[in-house]
C-alpha positions as CSV (number, residue, x, y, z in Angstrom):
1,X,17.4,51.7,114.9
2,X,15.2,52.1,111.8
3,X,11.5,53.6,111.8
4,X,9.0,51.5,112.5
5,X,6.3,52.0,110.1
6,X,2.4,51.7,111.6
7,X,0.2,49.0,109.8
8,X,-1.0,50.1,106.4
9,X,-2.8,46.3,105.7
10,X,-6.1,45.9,105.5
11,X,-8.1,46.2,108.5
12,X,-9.0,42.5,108.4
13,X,-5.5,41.4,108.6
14,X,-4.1,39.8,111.4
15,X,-0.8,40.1,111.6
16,X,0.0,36.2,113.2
17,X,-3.8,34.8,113.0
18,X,-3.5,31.4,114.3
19,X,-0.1,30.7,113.4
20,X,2.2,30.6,116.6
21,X,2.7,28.4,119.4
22,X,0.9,25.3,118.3
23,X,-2.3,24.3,120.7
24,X,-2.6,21.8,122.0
25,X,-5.0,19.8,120.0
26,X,-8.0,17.2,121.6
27,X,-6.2,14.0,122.2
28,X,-2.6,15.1,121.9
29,X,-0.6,13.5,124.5
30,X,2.7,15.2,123.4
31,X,4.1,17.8,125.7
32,X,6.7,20.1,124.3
33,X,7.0,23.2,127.1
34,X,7.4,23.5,130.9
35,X,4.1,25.3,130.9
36,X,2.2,22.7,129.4
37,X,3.8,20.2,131.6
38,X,3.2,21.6,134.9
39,X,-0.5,22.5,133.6
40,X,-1.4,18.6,132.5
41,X,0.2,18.0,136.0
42,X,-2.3,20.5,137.5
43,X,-5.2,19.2,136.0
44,X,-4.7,15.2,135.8
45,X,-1.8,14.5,138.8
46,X,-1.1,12.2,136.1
47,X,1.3,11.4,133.2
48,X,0.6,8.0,132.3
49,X,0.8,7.7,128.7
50,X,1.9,11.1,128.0
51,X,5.0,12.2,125.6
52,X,7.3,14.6,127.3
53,X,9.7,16.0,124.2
54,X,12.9,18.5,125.6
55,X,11.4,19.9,128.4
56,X,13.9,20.5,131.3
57,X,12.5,19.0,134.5
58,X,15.5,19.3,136.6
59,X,13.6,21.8,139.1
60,X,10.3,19.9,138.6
61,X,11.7,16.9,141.0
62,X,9.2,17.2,143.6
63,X,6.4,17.3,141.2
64,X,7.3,14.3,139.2
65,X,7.5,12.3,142.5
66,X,3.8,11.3,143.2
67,X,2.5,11.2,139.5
68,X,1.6,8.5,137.6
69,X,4.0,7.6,135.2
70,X,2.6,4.6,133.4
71,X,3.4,4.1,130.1
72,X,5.1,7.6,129.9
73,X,7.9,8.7,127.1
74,X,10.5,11.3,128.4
75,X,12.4,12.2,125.0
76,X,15.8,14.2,126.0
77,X,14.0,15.4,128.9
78,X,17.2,17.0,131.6
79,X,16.0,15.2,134.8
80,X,17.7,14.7,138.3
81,X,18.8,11.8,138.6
82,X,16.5,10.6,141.5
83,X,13.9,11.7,139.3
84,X,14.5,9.7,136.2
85,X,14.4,7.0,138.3
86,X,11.5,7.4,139.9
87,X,9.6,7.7,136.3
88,X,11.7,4.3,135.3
89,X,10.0,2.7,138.3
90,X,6.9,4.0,137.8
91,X,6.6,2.0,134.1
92,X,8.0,5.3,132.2
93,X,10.5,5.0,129.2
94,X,13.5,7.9,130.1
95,X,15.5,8.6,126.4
96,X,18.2,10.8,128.1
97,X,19.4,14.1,126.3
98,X,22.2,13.1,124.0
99,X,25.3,14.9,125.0
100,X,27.9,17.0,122.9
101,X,25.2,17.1,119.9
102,X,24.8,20.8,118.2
103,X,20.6,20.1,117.9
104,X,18.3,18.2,120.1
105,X,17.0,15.5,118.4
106,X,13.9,15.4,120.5
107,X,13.3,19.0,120.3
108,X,8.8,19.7,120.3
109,X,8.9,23.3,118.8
110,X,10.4,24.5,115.5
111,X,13.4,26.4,115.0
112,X,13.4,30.8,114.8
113,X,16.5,32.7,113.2
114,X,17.2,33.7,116.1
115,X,17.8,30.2,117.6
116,X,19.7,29.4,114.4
117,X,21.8,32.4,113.9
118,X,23.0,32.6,118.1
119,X,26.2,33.5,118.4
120,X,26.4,35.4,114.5
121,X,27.9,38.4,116.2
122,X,31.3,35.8,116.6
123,X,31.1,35.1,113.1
124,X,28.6,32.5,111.3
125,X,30.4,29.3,112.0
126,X,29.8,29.7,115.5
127,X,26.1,29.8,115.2
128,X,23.9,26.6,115.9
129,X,23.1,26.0,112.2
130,X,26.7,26.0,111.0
131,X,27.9,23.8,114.0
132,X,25.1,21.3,112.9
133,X,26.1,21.7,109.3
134,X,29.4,20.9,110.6
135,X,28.6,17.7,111.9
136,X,26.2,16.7,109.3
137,X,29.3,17.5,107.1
138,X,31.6,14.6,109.4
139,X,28.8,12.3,109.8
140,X,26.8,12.2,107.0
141,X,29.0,9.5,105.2
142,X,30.5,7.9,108.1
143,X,27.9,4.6,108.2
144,X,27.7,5.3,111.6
145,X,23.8,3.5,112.5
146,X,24.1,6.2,115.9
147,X,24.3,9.3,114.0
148,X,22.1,8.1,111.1
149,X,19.3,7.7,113.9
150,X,19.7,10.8,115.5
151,X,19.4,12.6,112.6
152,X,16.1,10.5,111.7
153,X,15.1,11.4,114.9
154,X,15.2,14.9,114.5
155,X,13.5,15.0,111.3
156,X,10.3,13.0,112.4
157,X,10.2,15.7,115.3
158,X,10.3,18.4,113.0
159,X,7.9,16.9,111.1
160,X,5.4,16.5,113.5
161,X,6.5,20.0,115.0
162,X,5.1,21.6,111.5
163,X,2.0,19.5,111.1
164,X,1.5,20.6,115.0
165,X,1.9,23.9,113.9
166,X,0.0,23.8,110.1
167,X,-3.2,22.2,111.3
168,X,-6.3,24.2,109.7
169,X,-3.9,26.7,108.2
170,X,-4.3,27.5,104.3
171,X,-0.6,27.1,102.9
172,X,1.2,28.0,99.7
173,X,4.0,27.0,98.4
174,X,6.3,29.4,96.7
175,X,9.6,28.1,94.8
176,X,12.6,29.7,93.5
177,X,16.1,30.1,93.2
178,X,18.0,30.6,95.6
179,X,20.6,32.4,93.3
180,X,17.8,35.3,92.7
181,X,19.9,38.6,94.4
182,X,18.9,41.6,96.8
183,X,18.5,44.2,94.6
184,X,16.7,42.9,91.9
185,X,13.7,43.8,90.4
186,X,12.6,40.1,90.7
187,X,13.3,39.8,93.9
188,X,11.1,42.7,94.5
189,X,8.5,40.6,93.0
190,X,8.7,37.9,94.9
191,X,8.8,39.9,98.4
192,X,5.5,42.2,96.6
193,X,3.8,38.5,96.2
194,X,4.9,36.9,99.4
195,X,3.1,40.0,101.1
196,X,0.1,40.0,99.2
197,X,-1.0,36.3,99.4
198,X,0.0,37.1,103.7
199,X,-2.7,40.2,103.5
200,X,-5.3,37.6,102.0
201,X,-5.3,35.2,105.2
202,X,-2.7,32.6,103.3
203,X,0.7,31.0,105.0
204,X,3.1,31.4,102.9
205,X,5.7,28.7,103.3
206,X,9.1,28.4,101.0
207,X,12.2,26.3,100.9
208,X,13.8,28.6,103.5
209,X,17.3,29.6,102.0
210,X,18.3,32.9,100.2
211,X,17.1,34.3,97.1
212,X,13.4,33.7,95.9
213,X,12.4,32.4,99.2
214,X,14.5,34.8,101.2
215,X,12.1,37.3,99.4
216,X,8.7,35.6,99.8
217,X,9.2,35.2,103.2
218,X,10.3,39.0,103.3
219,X,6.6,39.5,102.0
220,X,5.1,37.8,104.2
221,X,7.3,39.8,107.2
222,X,6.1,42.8,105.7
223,X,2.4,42.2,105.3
224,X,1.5,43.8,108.7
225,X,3.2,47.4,108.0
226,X,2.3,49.8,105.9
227,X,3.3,49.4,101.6
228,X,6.4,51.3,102.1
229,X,7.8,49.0,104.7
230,X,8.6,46.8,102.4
231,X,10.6,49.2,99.8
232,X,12.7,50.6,102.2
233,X,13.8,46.8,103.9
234,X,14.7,45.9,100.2
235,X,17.0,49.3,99.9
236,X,18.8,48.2,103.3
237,X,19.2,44.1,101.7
238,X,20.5,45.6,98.5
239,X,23.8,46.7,100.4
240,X,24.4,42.8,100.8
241,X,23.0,41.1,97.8
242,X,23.8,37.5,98.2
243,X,25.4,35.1,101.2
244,X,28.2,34.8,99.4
245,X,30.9,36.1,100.4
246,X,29.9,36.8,103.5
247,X,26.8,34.8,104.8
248,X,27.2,36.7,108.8
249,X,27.2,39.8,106.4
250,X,24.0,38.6,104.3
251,X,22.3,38.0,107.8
252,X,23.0,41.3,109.5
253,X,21.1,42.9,107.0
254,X,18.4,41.0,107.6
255,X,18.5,41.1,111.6
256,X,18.9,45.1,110.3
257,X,15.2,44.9,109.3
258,X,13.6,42.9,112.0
259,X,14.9,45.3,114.3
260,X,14.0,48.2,112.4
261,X,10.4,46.6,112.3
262,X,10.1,44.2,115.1
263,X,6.6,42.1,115.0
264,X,6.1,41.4,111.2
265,X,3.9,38.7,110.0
266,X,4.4,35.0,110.3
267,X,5.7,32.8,107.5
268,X,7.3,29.1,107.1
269,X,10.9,27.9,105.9
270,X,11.8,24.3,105.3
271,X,15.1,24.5,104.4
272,X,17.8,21.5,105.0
273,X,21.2,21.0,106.3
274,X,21.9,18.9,102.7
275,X,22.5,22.2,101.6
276,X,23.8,23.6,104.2
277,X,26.2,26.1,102.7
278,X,22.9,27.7,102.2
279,X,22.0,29.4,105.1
280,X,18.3,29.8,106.6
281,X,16.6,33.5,105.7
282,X,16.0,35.5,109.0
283,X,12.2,36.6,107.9
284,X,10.4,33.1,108.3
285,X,8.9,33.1,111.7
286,X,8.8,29.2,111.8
287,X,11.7,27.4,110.2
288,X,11.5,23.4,110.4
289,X,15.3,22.8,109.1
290,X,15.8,19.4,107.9
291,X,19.1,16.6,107.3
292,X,17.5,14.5,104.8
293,X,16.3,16.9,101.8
294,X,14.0,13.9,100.6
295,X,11.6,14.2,103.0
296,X,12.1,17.5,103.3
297,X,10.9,18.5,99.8
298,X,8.1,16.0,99.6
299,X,6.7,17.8,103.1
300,X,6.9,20.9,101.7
301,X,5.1,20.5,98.7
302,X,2.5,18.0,100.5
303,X,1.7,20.6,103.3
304,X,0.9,23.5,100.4
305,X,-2.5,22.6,100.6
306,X,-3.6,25.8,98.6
307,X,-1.6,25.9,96.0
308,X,2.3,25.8,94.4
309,X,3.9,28.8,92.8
310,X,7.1,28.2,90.7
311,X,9.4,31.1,90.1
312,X,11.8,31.2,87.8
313,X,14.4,28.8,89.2
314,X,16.9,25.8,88.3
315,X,17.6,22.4,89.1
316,X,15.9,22.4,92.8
317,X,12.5,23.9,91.1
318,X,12.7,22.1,88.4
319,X,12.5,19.3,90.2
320,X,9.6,20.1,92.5
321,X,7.4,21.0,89.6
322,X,7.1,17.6,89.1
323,X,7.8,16.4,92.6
324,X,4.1,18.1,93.2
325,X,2.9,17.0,89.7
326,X,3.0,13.5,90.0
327,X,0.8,13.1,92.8
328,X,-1.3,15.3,91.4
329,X,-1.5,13.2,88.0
330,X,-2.6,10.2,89.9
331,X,-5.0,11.6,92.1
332,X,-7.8,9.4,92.5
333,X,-10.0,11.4,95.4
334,X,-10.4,14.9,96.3
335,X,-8.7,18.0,93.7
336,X,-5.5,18.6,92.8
337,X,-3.3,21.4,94.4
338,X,-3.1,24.3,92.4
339,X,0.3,24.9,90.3
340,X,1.3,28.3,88.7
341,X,4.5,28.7,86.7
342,X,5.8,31.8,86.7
343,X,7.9,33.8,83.6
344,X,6.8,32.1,80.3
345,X,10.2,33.2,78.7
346,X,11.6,31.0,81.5
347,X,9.7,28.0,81.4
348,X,9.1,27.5,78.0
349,X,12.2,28.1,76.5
350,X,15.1,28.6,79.2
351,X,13.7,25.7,81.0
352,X,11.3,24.2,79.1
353,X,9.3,22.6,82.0
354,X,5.3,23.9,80.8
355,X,5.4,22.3,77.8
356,X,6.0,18.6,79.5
357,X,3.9,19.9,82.3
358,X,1.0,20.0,79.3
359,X,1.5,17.0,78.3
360,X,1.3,15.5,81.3
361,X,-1.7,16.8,82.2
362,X,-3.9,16.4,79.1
363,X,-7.3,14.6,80.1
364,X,-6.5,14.5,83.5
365,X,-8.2,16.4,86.2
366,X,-5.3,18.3,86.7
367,X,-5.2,20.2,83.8
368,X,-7.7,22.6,85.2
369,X,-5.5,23.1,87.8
370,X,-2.2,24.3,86.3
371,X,-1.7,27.8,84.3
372,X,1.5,29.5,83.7
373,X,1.9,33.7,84.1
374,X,4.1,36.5,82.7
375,X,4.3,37.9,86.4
376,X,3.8,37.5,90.1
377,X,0.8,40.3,90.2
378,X,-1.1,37.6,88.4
379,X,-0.6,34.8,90.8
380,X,-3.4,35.6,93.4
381,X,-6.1,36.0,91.2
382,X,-4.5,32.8,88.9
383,X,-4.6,30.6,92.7
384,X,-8.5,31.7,93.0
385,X,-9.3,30.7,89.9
386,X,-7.6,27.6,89.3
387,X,-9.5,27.0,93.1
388,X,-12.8,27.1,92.1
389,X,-12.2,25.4,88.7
């Protein structure tokens, strides 16, 4: 068991704010948890037009017998069989739980690591994500209309799982490769930022996988402890610098850290099965894992509501600098998100992306909203000002 380090953040840091369990908001008729059944149950004796998502009722028999059930959705809800009935009779819809599946399609909540990485101790393709990799892998291509729903299924409840769980927060979105190694100096960088925009009230939210986002979300793990937290959980990664070979490895070092310093600060990962022999980092609290990496991608980048940041990256980040650029050239109301590239070397002559970016952005409103920086200790103060442009 490592030390664990008391806070040295700023006073005015809170370590989760109000990202956590999502609330439940006025007029949401969704319930996602036994608690927040048996307490609309408590307060209404009703159900009638509610939307039960995954919550096992099999020892809640008696209580579903005298409620109204009117117009009432049960998604994968385990249910005795008397008691699916009954809600059939009372003018419910019952979508049973969909059996031998390795994800619930109708799950409420987001994923954690540990939810995605059970079983790691037996080796990573026992864990949930690699047995839903698995079947993406033997499905994925079959033109079977079953599977292709079930995974669309999922996807819209993830989606609406992070927008439960995003509502009022300020987000930013931080892209990079996911080839960027432990060990690193840049990776250091990343981890340094991902902490610092955590400290300064901001979600940080990233693609998920290894490498730069591995990092930021590290940051943002870290922000609660004290500065020298963070140096000595990037010493322990460095003995396992990339998921390859070994991704059980890779993760052990990270469940090394956690455990070391339980209770760090919350973050976001939306990474996908598409690329599934990526695996998930362990130090995003909230990790809304995707089949389809269109929709994936395009959420990400729409929820960063306070800005973009672009690390130095390949293909994938190339692409979602303009993925987030083109709504941002034809926006007709409101201000454009914020976009900072970071490494000039890198994205002006190894990639040449800033250039295009330029051009792209000459006379439009977006151009005050777009700079590119020789390091990540520039990026906060670069996200105020382009801001308040």
């Amino acid at each position: 068991m490592l030390p664990h380090d008391a806070s040295g953040a700023p006073d005015t840091y809170d370590p989760h704010g109000t990202l956590g369990t999502p609330q439940q908001a006025a007029g949401d008729r969704e319930i996602e948890t036994l608690e927040e059944f048996d307490q609309v149950v408590a307060d209404t004796g009703s159900l009638a037009g509610w939307r039960v998502q995954s919550v096992d009722l099999r020892e809640r028999t008696d209580a579903l017998a005298p409620v109204d059930t009117d117009g009432a959705v049960f998604l994968g809800c385990p249910m005795r069989p008397e008691a699916a009935a009954a809600a059939r009779a009372g003018g419910a819809l019952v979508f049973p739980p969909v059996p031998d599946l390795p994800f619930d399609p109708y799950r409420g909540l987001l994923y954690d690591a540990a939810e995605l990485f059970e079983n790691l101790a037996d080796g990573y393709e026992h864990t949930p994500d690699a047995r839903a990799y698995a079947w993406f892998q033997r499905t994925g291509t079959d033109g079977d209309i079953f599977s292709s729903m079930l995974r669309a299924i999922h996807d819209d409840a993830i989606s609406d799982a992070l927008d439960e769980l995003l509502a009022g927060q300020r987000v930013v979105g931080v892209m990079g490769g996911h080839a960027l190694k432990r060990g690193s100096d840049a990776f250091a960088g990343a981890a340094r930022l991902g902490r610092t925009l955590a400290r300064a009230g901001l979600t940080v939210a990233t693609g998920g996988g290894p490498g730069a986002m591995e990092a930021a979300n590290l940051g943002a793990y870290a922000a609660p402890f004290e500065d020298g937290m963070l140096g000595k959980a990037l010493e322990i990664l460095a003995a396992d610098p990339s998921f390859t070979p070994s991704v059980g490895a890779w993760a052990r070092a990270a469940f090394a850290v956690r455990e070391g310093w339980p209770g760090g600060g919350p973050s976001v990962g939306i990474p996908t099965w598409f690329y599934g022999h990526e695996p998930p980092n362990a130090f995003a609290s909230h990790i809304a894992k995707y089949f389809v990496n269109a929709v994936r991608e395009d959420g990400l980048l729409a929820r960063s509501n306070a800005g973009v940041v672009f690390l130095p990256g390949a293909a994938g980040t190339l692409q979602e600098i303009f993925d987030n650029a083109t709504p941002n050239y034809y926006q007709s109301r409101g201000e454009p998100t914020p976009m900072v590239l970071v490494d000039k070397e890198h994205w002006t002559r190894t990639l040449p992306a800033w250039p295009l970016l330029c051009s792209l952005a000459e006379g439009r409103p977006m151009a005050s909203r777009i700079a590119l920086v020789d390091s990540v200790d520039e990026v906060p103060e670069t996200l105020e000002r382009l801001r308040t442009a």
